[in-house]
mmCIF file of the N, C-alpha and C atoms, coordinates in Angstrom:
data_MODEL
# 
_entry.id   MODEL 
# 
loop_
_atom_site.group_PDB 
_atom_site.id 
_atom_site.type_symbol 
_atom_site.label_atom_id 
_atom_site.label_alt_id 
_atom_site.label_comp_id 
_atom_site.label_asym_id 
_atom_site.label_entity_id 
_atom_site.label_seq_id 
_atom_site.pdbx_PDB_ins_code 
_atom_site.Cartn_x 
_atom_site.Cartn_y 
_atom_site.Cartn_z 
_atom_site.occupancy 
_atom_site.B_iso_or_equiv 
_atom_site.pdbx_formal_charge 
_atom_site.auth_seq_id 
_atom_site.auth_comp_id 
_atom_site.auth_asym_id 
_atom_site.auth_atom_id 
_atom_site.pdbx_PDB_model_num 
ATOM 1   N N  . UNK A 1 1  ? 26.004  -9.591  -22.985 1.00 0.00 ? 1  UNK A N  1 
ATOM 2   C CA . UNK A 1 1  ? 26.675  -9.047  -21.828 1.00 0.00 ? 1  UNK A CA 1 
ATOM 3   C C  . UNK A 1 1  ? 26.186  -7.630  -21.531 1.00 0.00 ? 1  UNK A C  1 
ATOM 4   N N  . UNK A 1 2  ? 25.742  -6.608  -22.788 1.00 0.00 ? 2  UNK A N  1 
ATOM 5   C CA . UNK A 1 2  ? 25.671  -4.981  -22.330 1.00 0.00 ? 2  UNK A CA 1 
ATOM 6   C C  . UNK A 1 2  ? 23.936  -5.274  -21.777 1.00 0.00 ? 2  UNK A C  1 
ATOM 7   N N  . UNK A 1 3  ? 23.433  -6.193  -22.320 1.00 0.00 ? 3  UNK A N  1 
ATOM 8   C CA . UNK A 1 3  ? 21.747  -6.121  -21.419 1.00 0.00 ? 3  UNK A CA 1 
ATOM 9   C C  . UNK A 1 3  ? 22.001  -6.979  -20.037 1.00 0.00 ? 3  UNK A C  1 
ATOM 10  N N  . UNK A 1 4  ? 22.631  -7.690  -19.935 1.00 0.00 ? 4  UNK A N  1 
ATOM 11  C CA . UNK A 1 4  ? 22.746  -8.232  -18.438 1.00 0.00 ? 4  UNK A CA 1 
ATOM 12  C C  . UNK A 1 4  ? 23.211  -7.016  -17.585 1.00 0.00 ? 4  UNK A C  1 
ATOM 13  N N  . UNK A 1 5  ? 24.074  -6.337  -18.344 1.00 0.00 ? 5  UNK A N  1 
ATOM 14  C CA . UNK A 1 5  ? 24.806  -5.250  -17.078 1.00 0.00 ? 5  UNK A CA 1 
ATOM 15  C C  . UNK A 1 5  ? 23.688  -3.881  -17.166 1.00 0.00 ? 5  UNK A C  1 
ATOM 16  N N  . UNK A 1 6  ? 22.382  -3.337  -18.430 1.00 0.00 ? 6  UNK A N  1 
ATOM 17  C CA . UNK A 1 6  ? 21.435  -2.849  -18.362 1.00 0.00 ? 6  UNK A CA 1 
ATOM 18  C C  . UNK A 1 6  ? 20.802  -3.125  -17.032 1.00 0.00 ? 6  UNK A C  1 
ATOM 19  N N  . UNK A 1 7  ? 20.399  -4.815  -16.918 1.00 0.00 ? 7  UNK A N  1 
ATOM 20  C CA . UNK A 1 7  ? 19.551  -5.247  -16.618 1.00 0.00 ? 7  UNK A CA 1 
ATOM 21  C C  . UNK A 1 7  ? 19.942  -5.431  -14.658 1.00 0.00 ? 7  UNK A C  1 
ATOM 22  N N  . UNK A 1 8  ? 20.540  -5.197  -14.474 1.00 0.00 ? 8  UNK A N  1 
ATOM 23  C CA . UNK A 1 8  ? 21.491  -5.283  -12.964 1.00 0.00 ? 8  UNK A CA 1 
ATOM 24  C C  . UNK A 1 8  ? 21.624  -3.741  -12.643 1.00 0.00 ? 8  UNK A C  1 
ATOM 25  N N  . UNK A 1 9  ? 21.716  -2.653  -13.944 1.00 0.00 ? 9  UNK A N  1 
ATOM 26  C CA . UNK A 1 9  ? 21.714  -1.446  -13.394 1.00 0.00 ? 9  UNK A CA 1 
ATOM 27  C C  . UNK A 1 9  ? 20.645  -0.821  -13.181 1.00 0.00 ? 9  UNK A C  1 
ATOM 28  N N  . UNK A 1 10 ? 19.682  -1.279  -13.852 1.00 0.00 ? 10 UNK A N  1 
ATOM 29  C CA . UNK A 1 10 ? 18.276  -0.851  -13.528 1.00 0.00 ? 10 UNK A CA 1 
ATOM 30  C C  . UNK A 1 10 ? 17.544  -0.997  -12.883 1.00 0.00 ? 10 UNK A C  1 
ATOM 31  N N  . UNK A 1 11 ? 18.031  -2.583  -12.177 1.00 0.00 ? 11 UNK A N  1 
ATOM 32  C CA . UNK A 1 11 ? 17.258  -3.640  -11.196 1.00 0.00 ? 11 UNK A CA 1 
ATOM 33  C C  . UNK A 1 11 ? 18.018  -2.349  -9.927  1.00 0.00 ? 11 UNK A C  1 
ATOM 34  N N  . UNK A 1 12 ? 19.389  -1.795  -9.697  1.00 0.00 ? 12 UNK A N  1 
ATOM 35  C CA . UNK A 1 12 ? 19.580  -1.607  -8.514  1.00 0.00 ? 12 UNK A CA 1 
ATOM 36  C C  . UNK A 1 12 ? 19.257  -0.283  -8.656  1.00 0.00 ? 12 UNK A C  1 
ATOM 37  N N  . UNK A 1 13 ? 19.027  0.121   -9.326  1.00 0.00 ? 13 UNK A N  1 
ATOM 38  C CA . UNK A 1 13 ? 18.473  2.124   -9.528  1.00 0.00 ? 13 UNK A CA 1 
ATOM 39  C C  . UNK A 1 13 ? 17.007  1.996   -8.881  1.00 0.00 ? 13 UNK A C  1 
ATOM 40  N N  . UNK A 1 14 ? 16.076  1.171   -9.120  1.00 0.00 ? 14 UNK A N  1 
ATOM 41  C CA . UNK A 1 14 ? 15.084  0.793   -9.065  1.00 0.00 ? 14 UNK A CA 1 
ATOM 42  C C  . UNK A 1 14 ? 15.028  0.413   -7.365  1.00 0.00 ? 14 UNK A C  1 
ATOM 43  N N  . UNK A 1 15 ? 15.636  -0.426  -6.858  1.00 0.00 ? 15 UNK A N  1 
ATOM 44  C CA . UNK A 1 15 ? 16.073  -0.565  -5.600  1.00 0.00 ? 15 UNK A CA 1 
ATOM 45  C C  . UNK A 1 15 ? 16.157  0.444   -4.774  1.00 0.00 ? 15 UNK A C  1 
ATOM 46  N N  . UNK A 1 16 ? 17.016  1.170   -4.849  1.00 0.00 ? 16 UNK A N  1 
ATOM 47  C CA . UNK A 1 16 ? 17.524  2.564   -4.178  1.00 0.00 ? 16 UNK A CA 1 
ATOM 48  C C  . UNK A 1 16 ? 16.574  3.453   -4.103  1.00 0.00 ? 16 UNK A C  1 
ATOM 49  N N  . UNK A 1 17 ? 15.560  3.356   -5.460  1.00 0.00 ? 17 UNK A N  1 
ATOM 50  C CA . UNK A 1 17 ? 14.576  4.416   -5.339  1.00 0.00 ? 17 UNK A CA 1 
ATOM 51  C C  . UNK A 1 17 ? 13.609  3.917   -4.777  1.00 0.00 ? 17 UNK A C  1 
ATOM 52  N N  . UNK A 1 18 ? 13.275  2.446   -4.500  1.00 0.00 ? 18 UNK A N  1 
ATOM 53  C CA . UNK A 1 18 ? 12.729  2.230   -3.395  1.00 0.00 ? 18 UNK A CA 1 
ATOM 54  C C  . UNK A 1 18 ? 12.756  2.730   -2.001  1.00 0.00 ? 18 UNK A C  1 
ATOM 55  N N  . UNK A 1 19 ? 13.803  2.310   -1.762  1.00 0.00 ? 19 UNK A N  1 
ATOM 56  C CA . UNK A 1 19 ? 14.449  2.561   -0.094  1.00 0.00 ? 19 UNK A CA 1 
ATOM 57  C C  . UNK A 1 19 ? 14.682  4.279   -0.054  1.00 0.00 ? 19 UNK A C  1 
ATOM 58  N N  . UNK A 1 20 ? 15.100  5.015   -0.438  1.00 0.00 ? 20 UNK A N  1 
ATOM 59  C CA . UNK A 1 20 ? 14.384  6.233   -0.814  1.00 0.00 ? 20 UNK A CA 1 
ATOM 60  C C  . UNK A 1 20 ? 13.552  6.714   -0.584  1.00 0.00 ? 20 UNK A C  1 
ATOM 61  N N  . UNK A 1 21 ? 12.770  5.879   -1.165  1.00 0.00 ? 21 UNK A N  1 
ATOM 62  C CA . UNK A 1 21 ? 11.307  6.420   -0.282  1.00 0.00 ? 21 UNK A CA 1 
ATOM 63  C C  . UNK A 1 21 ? 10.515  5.998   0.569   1.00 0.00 ? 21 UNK A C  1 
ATOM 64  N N  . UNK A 1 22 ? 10.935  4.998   1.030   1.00 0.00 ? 22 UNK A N  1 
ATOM 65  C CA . UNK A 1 22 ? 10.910  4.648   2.288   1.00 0.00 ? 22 UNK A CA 1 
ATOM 66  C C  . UNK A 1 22 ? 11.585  5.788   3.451   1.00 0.00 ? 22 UNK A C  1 
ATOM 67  N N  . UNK A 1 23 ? 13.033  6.456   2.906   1.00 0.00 ? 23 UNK A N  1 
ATOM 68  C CA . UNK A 1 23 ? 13.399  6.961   4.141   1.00 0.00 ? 23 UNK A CA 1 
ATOM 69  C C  . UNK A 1 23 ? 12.377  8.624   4.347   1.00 0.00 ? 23 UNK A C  1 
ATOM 70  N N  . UNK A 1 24 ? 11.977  8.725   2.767   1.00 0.00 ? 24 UNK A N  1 
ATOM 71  C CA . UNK A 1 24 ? 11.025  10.252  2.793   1.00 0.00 ? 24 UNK A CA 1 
ATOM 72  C C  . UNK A 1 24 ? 9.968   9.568   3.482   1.00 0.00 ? 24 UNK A C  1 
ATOM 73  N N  . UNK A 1 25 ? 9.410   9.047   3.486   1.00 0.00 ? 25 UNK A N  1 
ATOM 74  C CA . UNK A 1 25 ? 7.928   8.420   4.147   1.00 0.00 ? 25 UNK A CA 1 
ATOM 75  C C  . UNK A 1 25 ? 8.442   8.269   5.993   1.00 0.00 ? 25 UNK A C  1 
ATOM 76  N N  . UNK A 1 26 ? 9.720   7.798   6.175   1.00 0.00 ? 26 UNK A N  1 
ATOM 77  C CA . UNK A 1 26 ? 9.959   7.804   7.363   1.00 0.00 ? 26 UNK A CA 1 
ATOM 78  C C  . UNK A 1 26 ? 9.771   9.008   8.478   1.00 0.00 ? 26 UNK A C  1 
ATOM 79  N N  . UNK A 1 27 ? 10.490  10.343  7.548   1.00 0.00 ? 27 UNK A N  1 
ATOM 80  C CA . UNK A 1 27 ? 10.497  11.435  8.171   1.00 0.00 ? 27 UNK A CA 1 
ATOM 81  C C  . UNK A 1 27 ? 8.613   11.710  8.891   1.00 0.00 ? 27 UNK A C  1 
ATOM 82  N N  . UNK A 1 28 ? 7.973   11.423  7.838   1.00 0.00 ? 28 UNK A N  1 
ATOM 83  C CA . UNK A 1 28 ? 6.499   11.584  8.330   1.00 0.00 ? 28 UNK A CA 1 
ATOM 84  C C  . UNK A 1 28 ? 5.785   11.066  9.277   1.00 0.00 ? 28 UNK A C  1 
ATOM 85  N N  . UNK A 1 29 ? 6.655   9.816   9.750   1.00 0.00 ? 29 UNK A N  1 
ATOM 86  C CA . UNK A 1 29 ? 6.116   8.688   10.884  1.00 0.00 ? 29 UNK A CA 1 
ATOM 87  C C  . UNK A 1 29 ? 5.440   7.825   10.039  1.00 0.00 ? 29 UNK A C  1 
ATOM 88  N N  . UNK A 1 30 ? 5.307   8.191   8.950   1.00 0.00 ? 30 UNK A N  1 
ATOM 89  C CA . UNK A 1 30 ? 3.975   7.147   8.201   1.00 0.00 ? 30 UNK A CA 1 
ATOM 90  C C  . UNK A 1 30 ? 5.410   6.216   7.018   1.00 0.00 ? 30 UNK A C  1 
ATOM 91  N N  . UNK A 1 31 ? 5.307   5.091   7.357   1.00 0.00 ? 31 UNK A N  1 
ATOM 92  C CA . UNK A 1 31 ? 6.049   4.257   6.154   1.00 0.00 ? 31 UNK A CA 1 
ATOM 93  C C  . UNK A 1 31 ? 5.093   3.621   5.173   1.00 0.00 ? 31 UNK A C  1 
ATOM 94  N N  . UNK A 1 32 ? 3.655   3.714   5.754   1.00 0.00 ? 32 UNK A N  1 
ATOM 95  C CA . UNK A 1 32 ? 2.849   2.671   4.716   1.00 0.00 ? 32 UNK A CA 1 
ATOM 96  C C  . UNK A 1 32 ? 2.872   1.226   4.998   1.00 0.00 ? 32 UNK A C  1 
ATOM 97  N N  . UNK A 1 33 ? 1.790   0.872   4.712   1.00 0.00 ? 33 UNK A N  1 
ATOM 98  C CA . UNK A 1 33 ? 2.045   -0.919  4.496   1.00 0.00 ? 33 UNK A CA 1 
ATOM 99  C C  . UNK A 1 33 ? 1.315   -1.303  3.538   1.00 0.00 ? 33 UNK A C  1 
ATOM 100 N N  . UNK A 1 34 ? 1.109   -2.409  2.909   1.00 0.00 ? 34 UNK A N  1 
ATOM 101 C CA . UNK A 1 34 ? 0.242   -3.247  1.786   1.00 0.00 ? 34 UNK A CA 1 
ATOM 102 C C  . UNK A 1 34 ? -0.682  -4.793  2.639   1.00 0.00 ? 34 UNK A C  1 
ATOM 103 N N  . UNK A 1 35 ? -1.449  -4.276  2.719   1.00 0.00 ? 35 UNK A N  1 
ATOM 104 C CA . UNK A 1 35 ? -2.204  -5.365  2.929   1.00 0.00 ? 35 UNK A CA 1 
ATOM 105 C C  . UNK A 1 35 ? -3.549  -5.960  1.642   1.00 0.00 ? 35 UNK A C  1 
ATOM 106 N N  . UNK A 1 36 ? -3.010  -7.280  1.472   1.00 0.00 ? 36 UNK A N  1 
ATOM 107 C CA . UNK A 1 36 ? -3.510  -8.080  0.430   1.00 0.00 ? 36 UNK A CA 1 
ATOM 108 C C  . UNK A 1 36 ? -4.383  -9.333  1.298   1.00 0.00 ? 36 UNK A C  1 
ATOM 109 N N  . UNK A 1 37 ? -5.579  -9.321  0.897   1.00 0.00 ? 37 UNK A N  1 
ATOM 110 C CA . UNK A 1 37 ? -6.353  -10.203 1.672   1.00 0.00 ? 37 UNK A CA 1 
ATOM 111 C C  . UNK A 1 37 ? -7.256  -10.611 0.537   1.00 0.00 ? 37 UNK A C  1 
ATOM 112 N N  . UNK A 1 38 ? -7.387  -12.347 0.445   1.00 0.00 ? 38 UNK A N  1 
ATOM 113 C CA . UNK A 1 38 ? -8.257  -13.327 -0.225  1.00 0.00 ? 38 UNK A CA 1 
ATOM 114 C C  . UNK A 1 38 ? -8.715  -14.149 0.382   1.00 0.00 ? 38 UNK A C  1 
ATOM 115 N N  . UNK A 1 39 ? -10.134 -14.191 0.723   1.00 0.00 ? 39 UNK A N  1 
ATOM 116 C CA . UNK A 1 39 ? -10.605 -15.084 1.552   1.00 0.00 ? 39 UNK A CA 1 
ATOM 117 C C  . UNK A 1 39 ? -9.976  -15.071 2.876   1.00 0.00 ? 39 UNK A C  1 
ATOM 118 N N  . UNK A 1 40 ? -9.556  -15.943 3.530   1.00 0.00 ? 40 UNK A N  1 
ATOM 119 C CA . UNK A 1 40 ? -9.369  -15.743 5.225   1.00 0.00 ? 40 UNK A CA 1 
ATOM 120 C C  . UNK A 1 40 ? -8.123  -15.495 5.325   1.00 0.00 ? 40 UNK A C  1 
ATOM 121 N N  . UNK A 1 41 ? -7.292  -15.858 3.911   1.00 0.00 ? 41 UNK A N  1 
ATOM 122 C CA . UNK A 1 41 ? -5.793  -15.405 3.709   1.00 0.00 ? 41 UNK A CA 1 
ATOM 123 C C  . UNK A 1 41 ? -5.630  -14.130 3.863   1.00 0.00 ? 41 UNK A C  1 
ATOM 124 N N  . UNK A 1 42 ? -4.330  -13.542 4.616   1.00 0.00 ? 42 UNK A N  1 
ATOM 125 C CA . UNK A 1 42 ? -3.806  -11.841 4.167   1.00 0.00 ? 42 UNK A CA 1 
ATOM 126 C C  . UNK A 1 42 ? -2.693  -11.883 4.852   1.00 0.00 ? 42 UNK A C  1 
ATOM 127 N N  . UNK A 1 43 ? -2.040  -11.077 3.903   1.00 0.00 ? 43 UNK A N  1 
ATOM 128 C CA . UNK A 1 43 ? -0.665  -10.677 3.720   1.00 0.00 ? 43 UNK A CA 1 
ATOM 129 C C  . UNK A 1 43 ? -0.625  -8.731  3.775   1.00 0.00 ? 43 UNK A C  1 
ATOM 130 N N  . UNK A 1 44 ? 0.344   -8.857  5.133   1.00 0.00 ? 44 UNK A N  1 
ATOM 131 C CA . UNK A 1 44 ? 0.599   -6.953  5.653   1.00 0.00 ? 44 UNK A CA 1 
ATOM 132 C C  . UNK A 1 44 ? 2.162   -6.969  5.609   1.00 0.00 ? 44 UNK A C  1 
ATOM 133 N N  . UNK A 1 45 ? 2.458   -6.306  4.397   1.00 0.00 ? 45 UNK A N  1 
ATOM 134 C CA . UNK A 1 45 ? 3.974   -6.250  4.978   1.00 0.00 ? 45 UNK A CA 1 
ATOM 135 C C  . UNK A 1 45 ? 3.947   -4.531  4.191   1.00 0.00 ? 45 UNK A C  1 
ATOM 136 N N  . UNK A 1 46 ? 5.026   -3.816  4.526   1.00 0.00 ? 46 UNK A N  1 
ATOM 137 C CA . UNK A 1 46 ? 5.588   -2.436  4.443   1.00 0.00 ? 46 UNK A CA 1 
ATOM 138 C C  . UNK A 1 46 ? 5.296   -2.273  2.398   1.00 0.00 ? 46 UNK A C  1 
ATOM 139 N N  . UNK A 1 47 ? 5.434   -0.899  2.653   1.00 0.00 ? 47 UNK A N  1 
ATOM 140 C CA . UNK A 1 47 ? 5.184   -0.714  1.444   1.00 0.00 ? 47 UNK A CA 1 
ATOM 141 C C  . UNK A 1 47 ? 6.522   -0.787  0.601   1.00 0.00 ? 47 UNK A C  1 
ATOM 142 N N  . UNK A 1 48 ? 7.601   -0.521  1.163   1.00 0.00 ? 48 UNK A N  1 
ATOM 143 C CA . UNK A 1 48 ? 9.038   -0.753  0.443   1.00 0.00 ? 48 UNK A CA 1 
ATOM 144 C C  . UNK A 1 48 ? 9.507   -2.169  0.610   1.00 0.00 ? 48 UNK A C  1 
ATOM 145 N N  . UNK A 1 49 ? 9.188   -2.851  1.090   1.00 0.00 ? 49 UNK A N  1 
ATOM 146 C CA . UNK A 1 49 ? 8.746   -4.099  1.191   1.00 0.00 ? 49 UNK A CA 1 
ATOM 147 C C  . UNK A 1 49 ? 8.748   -4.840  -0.348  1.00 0.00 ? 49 UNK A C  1 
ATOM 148 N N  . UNK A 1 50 ? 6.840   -4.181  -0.310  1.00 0.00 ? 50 UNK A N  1 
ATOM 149 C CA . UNK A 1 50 ? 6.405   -4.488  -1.146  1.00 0.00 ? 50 UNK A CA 1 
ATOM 150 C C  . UNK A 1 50 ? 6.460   -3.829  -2.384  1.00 0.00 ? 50 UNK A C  1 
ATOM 151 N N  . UNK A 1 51 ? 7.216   -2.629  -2.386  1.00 0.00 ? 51 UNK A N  1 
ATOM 152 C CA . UNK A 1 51 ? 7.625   -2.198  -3.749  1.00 0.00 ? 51 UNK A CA 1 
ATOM 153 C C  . UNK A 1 51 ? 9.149   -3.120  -4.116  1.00 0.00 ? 51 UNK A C  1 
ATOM 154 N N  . UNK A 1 52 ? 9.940   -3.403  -3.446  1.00 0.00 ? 52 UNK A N  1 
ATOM 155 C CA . UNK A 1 52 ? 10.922  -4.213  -3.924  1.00 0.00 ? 52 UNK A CA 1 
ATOM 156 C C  . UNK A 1 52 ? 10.976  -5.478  -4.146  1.00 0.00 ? 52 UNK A C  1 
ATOM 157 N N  . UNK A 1 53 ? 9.722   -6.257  -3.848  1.00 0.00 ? 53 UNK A N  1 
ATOM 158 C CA . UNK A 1 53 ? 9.364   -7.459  -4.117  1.00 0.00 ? 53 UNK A CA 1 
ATOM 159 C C  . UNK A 1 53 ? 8.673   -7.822  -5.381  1.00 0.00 ? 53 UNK A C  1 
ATOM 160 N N  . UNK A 1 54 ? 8.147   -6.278  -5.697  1.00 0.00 ? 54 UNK A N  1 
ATOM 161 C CA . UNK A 1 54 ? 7.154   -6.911  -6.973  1.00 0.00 ? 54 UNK A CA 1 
ATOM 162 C C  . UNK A 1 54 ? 8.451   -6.226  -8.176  1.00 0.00 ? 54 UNK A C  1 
ATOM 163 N N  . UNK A 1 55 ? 8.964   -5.235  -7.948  1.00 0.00 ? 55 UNK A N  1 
ATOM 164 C CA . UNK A 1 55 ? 10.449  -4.325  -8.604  1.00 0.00 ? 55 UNK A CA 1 
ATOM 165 C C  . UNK A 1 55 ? 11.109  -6.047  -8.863  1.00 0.00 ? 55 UNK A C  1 
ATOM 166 N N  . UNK A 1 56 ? 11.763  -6.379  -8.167  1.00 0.00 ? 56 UNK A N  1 
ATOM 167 C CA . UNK A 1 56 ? 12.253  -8.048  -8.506  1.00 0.00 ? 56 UNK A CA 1 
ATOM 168 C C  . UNK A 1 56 ? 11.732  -8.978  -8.743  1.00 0.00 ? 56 UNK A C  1 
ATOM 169 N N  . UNK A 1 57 ? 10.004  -9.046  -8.860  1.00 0.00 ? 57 UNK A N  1 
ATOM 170 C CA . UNK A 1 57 ? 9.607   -10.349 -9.288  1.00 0.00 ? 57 UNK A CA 1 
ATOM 171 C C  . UNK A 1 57 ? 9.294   -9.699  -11.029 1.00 0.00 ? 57 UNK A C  1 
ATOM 172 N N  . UNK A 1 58 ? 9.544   -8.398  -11.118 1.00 0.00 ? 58 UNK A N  1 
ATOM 173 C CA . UNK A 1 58 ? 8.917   -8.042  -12.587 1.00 0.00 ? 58 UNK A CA 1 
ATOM 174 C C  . UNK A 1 58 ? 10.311  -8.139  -13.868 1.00 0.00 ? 58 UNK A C  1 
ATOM 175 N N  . UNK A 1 59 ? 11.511  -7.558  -12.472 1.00 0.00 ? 59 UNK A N  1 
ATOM 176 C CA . UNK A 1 59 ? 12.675  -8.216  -13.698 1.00 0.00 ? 59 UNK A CA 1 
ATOM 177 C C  . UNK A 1 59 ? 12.699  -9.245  -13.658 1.00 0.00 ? 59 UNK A C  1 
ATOM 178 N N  . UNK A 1 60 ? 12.540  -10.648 -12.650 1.00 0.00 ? 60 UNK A N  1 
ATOM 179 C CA . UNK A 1 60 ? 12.841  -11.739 -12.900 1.00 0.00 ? 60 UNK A CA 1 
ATOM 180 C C  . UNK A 1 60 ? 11.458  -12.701 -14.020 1.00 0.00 ? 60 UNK A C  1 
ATOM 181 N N  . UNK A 1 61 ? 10.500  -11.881 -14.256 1.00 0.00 ? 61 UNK A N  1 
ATOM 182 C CA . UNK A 1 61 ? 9.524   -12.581 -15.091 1.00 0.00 ? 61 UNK A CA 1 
ATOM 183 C C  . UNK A 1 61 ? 9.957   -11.384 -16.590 1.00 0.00 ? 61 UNK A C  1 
ATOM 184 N N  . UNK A 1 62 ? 10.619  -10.863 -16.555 1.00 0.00 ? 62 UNK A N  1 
ATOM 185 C CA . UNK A 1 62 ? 10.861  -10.153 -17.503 1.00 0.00 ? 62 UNK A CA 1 
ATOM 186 C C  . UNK A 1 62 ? 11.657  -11.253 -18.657 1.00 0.00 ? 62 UNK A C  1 
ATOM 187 N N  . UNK A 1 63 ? 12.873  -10.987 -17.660 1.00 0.00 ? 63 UNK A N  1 
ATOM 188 C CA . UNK A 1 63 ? 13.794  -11.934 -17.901 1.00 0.00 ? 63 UNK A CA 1 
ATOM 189 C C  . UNK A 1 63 ? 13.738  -13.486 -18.494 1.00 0.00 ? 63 UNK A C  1 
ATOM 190 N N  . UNK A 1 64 ? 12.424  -13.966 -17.330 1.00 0.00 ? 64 UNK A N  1 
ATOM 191 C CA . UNK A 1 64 ? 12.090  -15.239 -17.630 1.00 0.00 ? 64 UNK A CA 1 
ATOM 192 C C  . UNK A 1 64 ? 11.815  -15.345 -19.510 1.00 0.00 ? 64 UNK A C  1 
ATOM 193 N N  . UNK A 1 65 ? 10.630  -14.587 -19.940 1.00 0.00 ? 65 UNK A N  1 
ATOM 194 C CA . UNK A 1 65 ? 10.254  -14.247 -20.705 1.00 0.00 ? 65 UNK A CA 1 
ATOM 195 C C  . UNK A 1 65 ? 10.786  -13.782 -22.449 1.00 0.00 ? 65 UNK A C  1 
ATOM 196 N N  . UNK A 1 66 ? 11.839  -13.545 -21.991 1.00 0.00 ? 66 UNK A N  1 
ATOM 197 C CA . UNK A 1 66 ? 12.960  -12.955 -22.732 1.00 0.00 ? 66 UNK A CA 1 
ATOM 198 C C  . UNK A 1 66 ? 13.159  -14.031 -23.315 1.00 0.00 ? 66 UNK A C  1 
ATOM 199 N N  . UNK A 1 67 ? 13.799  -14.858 -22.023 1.00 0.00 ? 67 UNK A N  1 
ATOM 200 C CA . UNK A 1 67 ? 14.455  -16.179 -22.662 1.00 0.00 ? 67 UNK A CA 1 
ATOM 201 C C  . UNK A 1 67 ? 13.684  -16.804 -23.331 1.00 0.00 ? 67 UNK A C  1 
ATOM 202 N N  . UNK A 1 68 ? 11.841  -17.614 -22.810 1.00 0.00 ? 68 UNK A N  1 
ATOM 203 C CA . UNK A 1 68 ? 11.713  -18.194 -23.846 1.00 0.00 ? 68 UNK A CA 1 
ATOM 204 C C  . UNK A 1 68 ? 11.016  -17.655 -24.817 1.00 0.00 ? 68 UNK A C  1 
ATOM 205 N N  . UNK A 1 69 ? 10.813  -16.360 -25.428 1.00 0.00 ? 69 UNK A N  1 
ATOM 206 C CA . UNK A 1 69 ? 10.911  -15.700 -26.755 1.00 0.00 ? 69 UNK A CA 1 
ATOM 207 C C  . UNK A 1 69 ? 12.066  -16.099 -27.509 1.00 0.00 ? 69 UNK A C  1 
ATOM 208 N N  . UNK A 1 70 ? 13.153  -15.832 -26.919 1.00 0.00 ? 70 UNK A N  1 
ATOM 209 C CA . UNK A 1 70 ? 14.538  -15.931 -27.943 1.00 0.00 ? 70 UNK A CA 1 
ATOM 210 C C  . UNK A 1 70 ? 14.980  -16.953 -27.602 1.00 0.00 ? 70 UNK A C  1 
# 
């Protein structure tokens, strides 16, 4: 129970300091974006975007991971 509630407080600290900086990047006019391109494929989305997407795919493979260790 105390690492699930770790693991939810860190996931949303992590969050916030995303969007955060998103709103400092705002003041500048510049928000950033991520563009990922393979072959004729590509993917443009925002950089807070894409910092909170990979921020949640890293606890959820964290997590994954956890489990099947233990």
């Amino acid at each position: 129970m105390k690492n699930t509630l770790y693991f939810f407080v860190s996931l949303c600290f992590a969050i916030a300091a995303a969007f955060l900086v998103q709103y400092w990047l705002n003041e500048y006019d510049n928000p950033g974006y991520v563009l990922i391109g393979i072959g004729r494929w590509s993917m443009e989305t925002s950089l807070v975007a894409f910092s909170v997407f990979l921020i949640i795919g890293f606890f959820i493979l964290y997590f994954f991971f956890r489990l099947l260790v233990g």
